[in-house]
N, C-alpha and C positions, 0 to 999 in steps of 0.2 A: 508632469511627474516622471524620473526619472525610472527604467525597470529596477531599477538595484532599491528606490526608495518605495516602488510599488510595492514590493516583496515583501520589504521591511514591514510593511502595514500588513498585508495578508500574513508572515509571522504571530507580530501581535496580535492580531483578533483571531488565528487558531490559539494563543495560549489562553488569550482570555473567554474563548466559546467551551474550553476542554474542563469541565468542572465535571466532583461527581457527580453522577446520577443524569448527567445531559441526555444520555443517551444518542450522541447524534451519528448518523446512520454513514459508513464512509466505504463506499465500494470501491473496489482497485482495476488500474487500467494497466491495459499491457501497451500502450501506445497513445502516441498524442490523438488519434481518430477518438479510441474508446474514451479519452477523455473529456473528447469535445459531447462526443451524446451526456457522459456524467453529467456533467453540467447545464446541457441542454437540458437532462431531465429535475434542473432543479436541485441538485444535492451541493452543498456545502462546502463540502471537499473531498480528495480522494485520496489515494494510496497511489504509488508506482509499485504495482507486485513484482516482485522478482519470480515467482513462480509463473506472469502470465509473462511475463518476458521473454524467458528461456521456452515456454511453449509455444509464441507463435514467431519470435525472432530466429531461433533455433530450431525449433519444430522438434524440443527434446524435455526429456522430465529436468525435474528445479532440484538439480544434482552439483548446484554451484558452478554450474560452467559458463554463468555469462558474467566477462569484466566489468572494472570499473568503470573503464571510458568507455565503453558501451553501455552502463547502466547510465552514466552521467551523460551522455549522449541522448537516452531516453528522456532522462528528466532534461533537460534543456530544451526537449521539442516539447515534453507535457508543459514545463513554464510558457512558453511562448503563444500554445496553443488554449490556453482557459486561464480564466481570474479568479480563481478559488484556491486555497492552502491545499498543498500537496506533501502528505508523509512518504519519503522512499525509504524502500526494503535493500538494507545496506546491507543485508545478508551475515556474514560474521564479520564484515569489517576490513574485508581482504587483508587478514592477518591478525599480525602480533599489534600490542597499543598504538608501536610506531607507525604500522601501515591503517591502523585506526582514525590518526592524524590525517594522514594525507587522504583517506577516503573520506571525513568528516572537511577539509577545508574545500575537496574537489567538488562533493555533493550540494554545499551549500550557496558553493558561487556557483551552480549548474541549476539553481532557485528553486533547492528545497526548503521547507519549510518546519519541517521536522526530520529527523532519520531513524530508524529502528536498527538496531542490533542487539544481535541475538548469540545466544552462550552455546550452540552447538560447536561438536570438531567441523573441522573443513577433509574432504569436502561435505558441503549441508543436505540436507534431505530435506522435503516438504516437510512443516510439521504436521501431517497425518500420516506421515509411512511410518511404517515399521522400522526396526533397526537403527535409530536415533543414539548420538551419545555427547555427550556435553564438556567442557572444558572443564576446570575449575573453577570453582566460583570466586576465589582469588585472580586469577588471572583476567576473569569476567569482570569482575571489581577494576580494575585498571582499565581497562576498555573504555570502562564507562568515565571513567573518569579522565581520562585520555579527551576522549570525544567533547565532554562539559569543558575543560578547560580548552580547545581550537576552537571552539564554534567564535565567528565575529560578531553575531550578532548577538544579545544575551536571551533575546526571545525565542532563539531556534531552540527546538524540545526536543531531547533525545528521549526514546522510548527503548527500555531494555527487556526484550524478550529471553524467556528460557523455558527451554523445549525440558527440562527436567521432570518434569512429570511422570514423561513415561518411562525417565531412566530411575528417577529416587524417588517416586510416588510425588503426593501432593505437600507434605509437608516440606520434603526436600525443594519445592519450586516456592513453595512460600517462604523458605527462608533464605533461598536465593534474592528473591523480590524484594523483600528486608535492605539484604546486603546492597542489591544495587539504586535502591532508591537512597539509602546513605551515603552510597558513589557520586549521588548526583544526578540520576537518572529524574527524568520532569516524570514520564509514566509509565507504565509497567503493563505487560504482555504474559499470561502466562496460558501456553500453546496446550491445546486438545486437554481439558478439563470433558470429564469425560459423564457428568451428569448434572441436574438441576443444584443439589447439595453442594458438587463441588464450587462452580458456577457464584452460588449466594457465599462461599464459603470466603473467598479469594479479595474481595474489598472489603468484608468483613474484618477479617484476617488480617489485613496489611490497605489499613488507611491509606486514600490515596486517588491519583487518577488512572482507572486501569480501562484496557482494551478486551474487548471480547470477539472472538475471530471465527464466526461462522460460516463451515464449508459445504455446501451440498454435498451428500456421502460421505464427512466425514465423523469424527468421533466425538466431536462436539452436540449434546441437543439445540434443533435451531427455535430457539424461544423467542417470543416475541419482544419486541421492541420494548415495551411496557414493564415487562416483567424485568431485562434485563437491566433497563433503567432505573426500575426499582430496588436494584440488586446495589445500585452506586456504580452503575459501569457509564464513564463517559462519551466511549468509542463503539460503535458495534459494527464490528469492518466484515464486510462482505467482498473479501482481497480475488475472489475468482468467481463470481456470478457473470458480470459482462463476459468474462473470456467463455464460461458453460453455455449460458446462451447463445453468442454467436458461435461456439461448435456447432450445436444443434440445429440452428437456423442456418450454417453453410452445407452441413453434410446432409440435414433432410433436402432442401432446394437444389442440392447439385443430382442427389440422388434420383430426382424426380428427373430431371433435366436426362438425367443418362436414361433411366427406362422409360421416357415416353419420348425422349426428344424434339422437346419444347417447353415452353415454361406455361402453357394453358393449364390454367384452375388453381398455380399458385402465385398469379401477378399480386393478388392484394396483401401475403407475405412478403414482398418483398420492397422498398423502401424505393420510390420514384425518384428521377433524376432531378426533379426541380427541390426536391426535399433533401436527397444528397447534398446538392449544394449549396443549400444553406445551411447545412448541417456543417460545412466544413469552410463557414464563412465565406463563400466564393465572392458575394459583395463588397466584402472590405477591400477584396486583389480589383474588381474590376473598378470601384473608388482609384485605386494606386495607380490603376491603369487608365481611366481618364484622366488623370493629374497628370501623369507625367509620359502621353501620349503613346502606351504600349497595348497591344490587342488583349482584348477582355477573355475570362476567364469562359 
C-alpha cells in the first residue's frame, strides 16, 4: 500500500468514526516524538496543536508566529511517525480564501487528515486569552468554503472553529456555526464555552458534528467523557495535556537534578533507555540496518 493510499484510508475511517455523540477522546502533539507516545498510549487519533508548536518549536506563546512550511513540516514528521488520523491546527489559514487554498492543498499532501480553521483576526491568540477578535463571518464563510472546494480528497474534513464567543457571546458563535456548516464545513468548534448549559447548549443548538476542547486552566469546565458524549459532542480534544505534562515532568526532574546534583530518588520518574527506544521504534531502523548492512541504532 502506497503512503498517499494509506492516508486515503485513515481519512475515511476519521470520517466515518466522527458521528455525534462518539465522543472520542483526541489529545494534541506538538511533535512527531509526543505523537508517537499518543498512540502508543492507545488513542485513536490526535491533533497537530499549533499552540504546542509554537511552545516548544519556538519556545513562545501561540501568537501566530509559526509558518506554514513549518507547520506542514510538523505534520509530515507526525504522518510518517504514527498510523492514526491526524486533524492539524491550520490556525487562520495564513490569510485571505486565496492563501486558504494554498494552506489547505500544502496541508493535505503534508497527510493531514483533517484541517481546522478558525474565524479569528491574525495575528491569533490561543483560544483562552483574553483580547480575542474575529473576522467577519462572511469572510469566514469563504474560507470555508475555499478550503471544501481544494481538498483532493473528498474525505478530508475541514472543521470550522470560531473564537466568537468571547467576542459576540454565545449566540453570536452559534450563528456563526450555522453559517459555516452551510459553507461546507464537515464539523464545527466552537472555542471556550464557558459552562455545563453552554456546553449541552451548542449541538443542541446546531445539529451536527462538534468538537469540545478541554484546557487544564482554562475557561472551559473539564467534564467528563460521558457527560460530554452525552451532550452529542463527537470530538473531545485535549489540544495541550501531552505538552502540560511533559512541562511538569521536565522542569520538576531538571529542577531536582540542579538542587541535589544527581538524579537519586527520581530514576523511576523517568522513562529508561531500553523503553525510550521503543518508544520511538528504534527496531524498525535496526531491521533497515540489517537489510541493508548499516550499524544499528
Amino acid at each position: 500500500m502506497t503512503r498517499l493510499t494509506a492516508n486515503s484510508a485513515l481519512t475515511k475511517r476519521l470520517r466515518d468514526t466522527l458521528v455525534p455523540g462518539a465522543g472520542k477522546l483526541m489529545p494534541g502533539a506538538a511533535n512527531a516524538l509526543a505523537a508517537r507516545v499518543i498512540e502508543c498510549a492507545s488513542f485513536e487519533m490526535l491533533m497537530v496543536s499549533g499552540a504546542a508548536i509554537a511552545n516548544t518549536y519556538l519556545g513562545a506563546p501561540d501568537l501566530g508566529l509559526v509558518s506554514l512550511a513549518e507547520l506542514a513540516g510538523h505534520t509530515a514528521a507526525i504522518r510518517d511517525a504514527v498510523d492514526i488520523p491526524i486533524l492539524v491546527d491550520a490556525d487562520t489559514g495564513f490569510g485571505n480564501p486565496i492563501s486558504v487554498v494554498h494552506t489547505v492543498r500544502v496541508l493535505e499532501r503534508a497527510g493531514a487528515n483533517a484541517i481546522m480553521l478558525e474565524d479569528q483576526t491574525f495575528p491569533k491568540r490561543c483560544g483562552h486569552f483574553e483580547g480575542k477578535s474575529v473576522i467577519s463571518k462572511s469572510e469566514m464563510v469563504q474560507k470555508i468554503k475555499a478550503a471544501a472546494d481544494t481538498r483532493e480528497d473528498d474525505n478530508l474534513m475541514i472543521l470550522a472553529r470560531t473564537d466568537a464567543r468571547a467576542v459576540e457571546g454565545l449566540q453570536g458563535a452559534l450563528d456563526r456555526a450555522r453559517a459555516y456548516q452551510e459553507a461546507g464545513a464537515d464539523f464545527l468548534f466552537i472555542e471556550a464555552p464557558i459552562d455545563a448549559v453552554e456546553l449541552a447548549a451548542i449541538p443542541r443548538e446546531v445539529p451536527g458534528i462538534h468538537v469540545c476542547n478541554l484546557v487544564v486552566g482554562g475557561k472551559t469546565p473539564l467534564l467528563p467523557r460521558a457527560d460530554l458524549a452525552g451532550m452529542g459532542y463527537a470530538v473531545i480534544l485535549y489540544a495541550n495535556l501531552a505538552l502540560q505534562a511533559s512541562l511538569s515532568a521536565m522542569e520538576s526532574a531538571l529542577r531536582h537534578l540542579h538542587e541535589n546534583g544527581s538524579v537519586a530518588g527520581i530514576e523511576n520518574r523517568l522513562m529508561m533507555f531500553d523503553a525510550r527506544q521503543a518508544m520511538v521504534d528504534a527496531e524498525h531502523y535496526n531491521a533497515l540496518a540489517r537489510r541493508y548492512g548499516a550499524d544499528e541504532a
